[in-house]
Structures are given as structure tokens and as C-alpha cells.
Kinemage of the C-alpha trace (Angstrom):
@kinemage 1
@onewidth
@group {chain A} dominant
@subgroup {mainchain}
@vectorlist {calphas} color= white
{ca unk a 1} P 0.000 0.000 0.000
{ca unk a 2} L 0.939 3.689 -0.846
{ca unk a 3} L 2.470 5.422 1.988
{ca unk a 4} L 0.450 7.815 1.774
{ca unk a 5} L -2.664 5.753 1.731
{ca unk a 6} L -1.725 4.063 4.756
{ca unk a 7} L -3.229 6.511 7.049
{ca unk a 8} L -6.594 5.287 6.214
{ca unk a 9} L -5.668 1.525 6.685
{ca unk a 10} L -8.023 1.998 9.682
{ca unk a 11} L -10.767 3.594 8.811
{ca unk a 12} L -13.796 1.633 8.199
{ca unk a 13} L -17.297 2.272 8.302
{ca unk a 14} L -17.912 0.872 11.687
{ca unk a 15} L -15.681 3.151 13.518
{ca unk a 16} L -16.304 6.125 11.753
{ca unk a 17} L -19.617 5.665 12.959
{ca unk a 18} L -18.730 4.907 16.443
{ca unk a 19} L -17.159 8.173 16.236
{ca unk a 20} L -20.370 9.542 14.867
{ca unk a 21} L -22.284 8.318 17.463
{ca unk a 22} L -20.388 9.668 20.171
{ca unk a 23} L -21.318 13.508 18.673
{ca unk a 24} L -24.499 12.726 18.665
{ca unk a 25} L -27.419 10.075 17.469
{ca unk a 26} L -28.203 12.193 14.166
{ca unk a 27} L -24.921 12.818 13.536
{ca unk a 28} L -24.455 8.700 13.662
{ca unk a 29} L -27.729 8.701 11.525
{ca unk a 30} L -26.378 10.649 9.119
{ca unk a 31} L -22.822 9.251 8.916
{ca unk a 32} L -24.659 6.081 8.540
{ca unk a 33} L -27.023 7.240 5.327
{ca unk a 34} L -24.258 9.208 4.018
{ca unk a 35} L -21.933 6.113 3.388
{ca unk a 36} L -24.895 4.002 2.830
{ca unk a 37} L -25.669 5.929 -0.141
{ca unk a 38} L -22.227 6.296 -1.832
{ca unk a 39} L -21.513 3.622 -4.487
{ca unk a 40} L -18.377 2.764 -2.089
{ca unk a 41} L -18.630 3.777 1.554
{ca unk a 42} L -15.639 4.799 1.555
{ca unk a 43} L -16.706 7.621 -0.599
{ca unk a 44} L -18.143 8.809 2.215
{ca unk a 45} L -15.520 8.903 4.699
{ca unk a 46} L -14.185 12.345 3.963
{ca unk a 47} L -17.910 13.885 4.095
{ca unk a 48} L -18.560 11.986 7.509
{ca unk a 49} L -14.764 12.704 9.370
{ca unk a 50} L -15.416 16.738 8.455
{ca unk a 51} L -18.926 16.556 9.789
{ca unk a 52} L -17.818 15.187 12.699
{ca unk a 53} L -15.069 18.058 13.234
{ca unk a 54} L -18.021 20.623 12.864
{ca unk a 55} L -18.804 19.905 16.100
{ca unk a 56} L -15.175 21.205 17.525
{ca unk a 57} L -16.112 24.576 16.213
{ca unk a 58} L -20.068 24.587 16.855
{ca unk a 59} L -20.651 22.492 19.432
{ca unk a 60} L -22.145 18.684 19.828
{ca unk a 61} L -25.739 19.730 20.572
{ca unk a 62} L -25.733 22.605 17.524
{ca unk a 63} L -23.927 19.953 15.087
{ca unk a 64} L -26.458 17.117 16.416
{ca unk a 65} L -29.644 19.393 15.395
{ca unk a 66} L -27.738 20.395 11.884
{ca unk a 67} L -27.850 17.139 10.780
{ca unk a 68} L -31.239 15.872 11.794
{ca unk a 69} L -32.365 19.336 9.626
{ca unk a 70} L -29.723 17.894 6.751
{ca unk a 71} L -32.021 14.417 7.176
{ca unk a 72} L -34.969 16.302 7.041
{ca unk a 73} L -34.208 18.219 3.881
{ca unk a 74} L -32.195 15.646 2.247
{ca unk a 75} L -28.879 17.352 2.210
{ca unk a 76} L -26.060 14.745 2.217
{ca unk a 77} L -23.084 16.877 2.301
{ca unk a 78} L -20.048 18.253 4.457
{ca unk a 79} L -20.695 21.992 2.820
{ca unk a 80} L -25.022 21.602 3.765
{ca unk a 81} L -24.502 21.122 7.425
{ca unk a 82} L -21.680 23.608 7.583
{ca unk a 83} L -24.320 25.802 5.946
{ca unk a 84} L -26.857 25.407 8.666
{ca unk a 85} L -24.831 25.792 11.019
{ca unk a 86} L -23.185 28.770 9.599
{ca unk a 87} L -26.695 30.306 9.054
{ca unk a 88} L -27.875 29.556 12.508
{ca unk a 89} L -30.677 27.246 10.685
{ca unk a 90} L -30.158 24.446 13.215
{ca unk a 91} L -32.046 26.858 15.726
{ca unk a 92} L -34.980 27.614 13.967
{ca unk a 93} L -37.630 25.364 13.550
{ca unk a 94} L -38.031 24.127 10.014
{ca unk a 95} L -41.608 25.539 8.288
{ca unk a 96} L -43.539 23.150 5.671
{ca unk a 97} L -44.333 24.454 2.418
{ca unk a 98} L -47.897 24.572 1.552
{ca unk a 99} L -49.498 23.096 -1.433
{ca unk a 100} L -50.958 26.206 -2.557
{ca unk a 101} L -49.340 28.901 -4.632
{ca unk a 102} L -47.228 31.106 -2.892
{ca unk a 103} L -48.982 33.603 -4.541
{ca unk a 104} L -52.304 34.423 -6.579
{ca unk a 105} L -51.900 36.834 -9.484
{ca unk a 106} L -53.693 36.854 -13.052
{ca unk a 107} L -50.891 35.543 -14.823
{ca unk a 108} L -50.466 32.077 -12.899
{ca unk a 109} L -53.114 30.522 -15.082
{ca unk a 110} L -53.820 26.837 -13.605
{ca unk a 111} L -53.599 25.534 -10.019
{ca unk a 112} L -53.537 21.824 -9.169
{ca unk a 113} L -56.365 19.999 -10.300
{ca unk a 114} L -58.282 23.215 -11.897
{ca unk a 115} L -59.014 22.443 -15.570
{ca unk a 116} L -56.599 23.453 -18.315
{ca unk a 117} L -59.370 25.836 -20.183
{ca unk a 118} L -62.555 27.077 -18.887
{ca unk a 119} L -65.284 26.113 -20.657
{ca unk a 120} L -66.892 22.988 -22.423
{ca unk a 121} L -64.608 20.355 -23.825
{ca unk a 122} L -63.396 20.735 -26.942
{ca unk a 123} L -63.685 16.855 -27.815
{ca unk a 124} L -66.010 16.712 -31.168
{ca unk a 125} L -65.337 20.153 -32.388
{ca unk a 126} L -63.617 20.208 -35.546
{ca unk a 127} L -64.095 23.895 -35.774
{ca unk a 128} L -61.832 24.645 -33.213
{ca unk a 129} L -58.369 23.449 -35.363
{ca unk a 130} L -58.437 25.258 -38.568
């Protein structure tokens, strides 16, 4: 083996997520879906080993709430959770989004389930397509 390469001789999934768990349980969570969901695991070692730093600078509780919001939103990556973090977002309670428009105006046309043209159907009309 590379000399270089020999560093990570003893990293494997289990004990990265040991270390995971000892931050916190969505921290292991997410160490857990992040190298489940890699081709390799081990594509996933880098993302997990810098999420688990994040909590040196922000704190285990802080880190532990960034990634169950990562979970939430789907975010599988070292730069997401440093992002909610960063942004404070792990603090704030996360707001659903509403099936509605976000806004009603005379130019958005057709909602959900409202019919494409108002009216009768044109089915049987020739006239309609010259």
C-alpha cells in the first residue's frame, strides 16, 4: 500500500460511525445514510470525518440538530450542514411548504387539479383546429 494511503488503513465504516455516534445520534444517523448511499462507503468517509469536526467549532448539541435538519431536507453533504450551522438554521424550527401557490396573481393561469381551459370540452369540435 501507498504510503500515503496508509493513514486510512483503519478507517472503516464501523468506527467512523462509532465516532459519529459519540457527537451525537443524528450525527451517527447521518454518517450512517451518508456512506450508505455512496456507491463505495468509503466515498463517504471524507464527508462523515469533516462533519464530525463541525462539532469542535459549533458544538455537539448545535452539530447534532444540523444534521437531523440535513435528514430532514435531504442534504447529504459536508458543505449543507456547515451551511446550517453557519446560518444559525439548526435553531430555527423548520416551516412546511404549503401546497398552494405562494402567490395568486392573473398571470399564474392553472392551479392543481383546476381544468386546463374554462369552458366545455373541446372533444367533437372540428371547428376549433383550422
Amino acid at each position: 500500500m501507498l504510503a500515503h494511503h496508509r493513514f486510512r488503513e483503519d478507517w472503516t465504516p464501523h468506527r467512523i460511525q462509532a465516532r459519529a455516534a459519540r457527537v451525537g445520534p443524528n450525527v451517527a444517523i447521518f454518517a450512517e445514510v451518508v456512506m450508505r448511499e455512496r456507491k463505495h462507503p468509503e466515498q463517504g468517509y471524507r464527508t462523515c470525518l469533516g462533519v464530525i469536526r463541525l462539532a469542535d467549532k459549533f458544538g455537539r448539541d448545535r452539530l447534532d440538530a444540523a444534521c437531523r435538519r440535513a435528514l430532514e431536507i435531504n442534504a447529504r453533504s459536508y458543505s449543507s450542514v456547515q451551511s446550517i450551522l453557519k446560518n444559525g438554521l439548526d435553531r430555527k424550527p423548520r416551516t412546511r411548504t404549503t401546497e398552494e401557490p405562494a402567490i395568486t396573481h392573473p398571470n399564474i393561469r392553472r392551479t392543481t387539479g383546476a381544468p386546463l381551459f374554462p369552458g366545455p370540452p373541446l372533444a367533437g369540435r372540428a371547428d376549433c383546429f383550422h
